[in-house]
N, C-alpha and C positions, 0 to 999 in steps of 0.2 A: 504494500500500500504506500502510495507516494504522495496523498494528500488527509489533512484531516480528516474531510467531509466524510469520505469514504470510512476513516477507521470508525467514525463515529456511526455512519449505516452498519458498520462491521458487530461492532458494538451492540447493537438492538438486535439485528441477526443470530447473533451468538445468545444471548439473556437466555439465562434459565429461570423461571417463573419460581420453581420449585426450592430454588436457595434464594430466594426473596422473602418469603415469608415473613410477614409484620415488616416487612422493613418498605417505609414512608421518606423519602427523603429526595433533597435536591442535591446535587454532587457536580458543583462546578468545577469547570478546568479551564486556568491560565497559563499560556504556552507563549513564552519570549522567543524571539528571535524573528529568523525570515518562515514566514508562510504562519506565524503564531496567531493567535487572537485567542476569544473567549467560547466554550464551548459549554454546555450545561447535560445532564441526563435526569430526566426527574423518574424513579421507581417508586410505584403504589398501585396496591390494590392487584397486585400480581403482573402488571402492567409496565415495559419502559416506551418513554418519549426522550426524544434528542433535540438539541436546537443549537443554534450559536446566538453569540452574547452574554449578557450579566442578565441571573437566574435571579430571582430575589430569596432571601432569607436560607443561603445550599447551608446545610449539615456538615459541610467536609468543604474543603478549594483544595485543589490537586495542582501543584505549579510544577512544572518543566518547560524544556527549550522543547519547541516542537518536536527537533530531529528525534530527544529522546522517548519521547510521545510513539515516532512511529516508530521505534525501533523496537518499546515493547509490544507493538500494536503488530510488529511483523515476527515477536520470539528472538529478536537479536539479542533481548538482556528481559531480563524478570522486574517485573514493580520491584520486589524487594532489593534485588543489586541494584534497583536505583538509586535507590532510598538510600540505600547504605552507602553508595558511592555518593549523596549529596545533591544527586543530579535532579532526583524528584520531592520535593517538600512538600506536606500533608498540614494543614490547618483546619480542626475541628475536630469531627468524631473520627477517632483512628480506629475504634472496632467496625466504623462500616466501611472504613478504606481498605480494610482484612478482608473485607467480607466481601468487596467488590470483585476480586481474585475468584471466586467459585459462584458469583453472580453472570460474570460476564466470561467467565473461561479466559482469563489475561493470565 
């Protein structure tokens, strides 16, 4: 995948309803660099939507450089090596940024 738009159709595609359960929330994503901007997923009700821009009130803000956005969006590097290399920063609920991992098969 070589643009956001897509990882985020990717995204809804993949959703398993079934590791959603009770889980209500908005989960924004801010991605600096070239081709970066604002991207948001709201899960409820067993349900996900996608959109770009600022979400109002997300549970969680996901920040990365885009590049590393698609790079775990293509299996190059895991959320967690991101994380841990500094490249991805989490702000908010960290149990549903865990749990995004087996929501969305990342």
């Amino acid at each position: 995948m070589t643009d956001l738009s897509s990882v985020f159709e990717q995204m809804v595609a993949r959703f398993k309803p079934d590791k959603a359960m009770g889980v209500d929330a908005v989960i924004q994503f801010d991605f600096s660099g070239e081709n970066g901007g604002l991207y948001w997923v709201k899960v409820a009700d067993g349900k996900v939507v996608a959109g770009e821009g600022a979400a109002e009130n997300p549970k969680i803000t996901i920040k990365s450089t885009a590049d590393t956005w698609l790079d775990v969006a293509a299996g190059k590097t895991s959320v967690i090596n991101a994380f841990m290399m500094g490249k991805l920063k989490v702000q908010g609920d960290m149990g549903l940024g865990i749990k995004m991992q087996s929501m969305f098969a990342l």
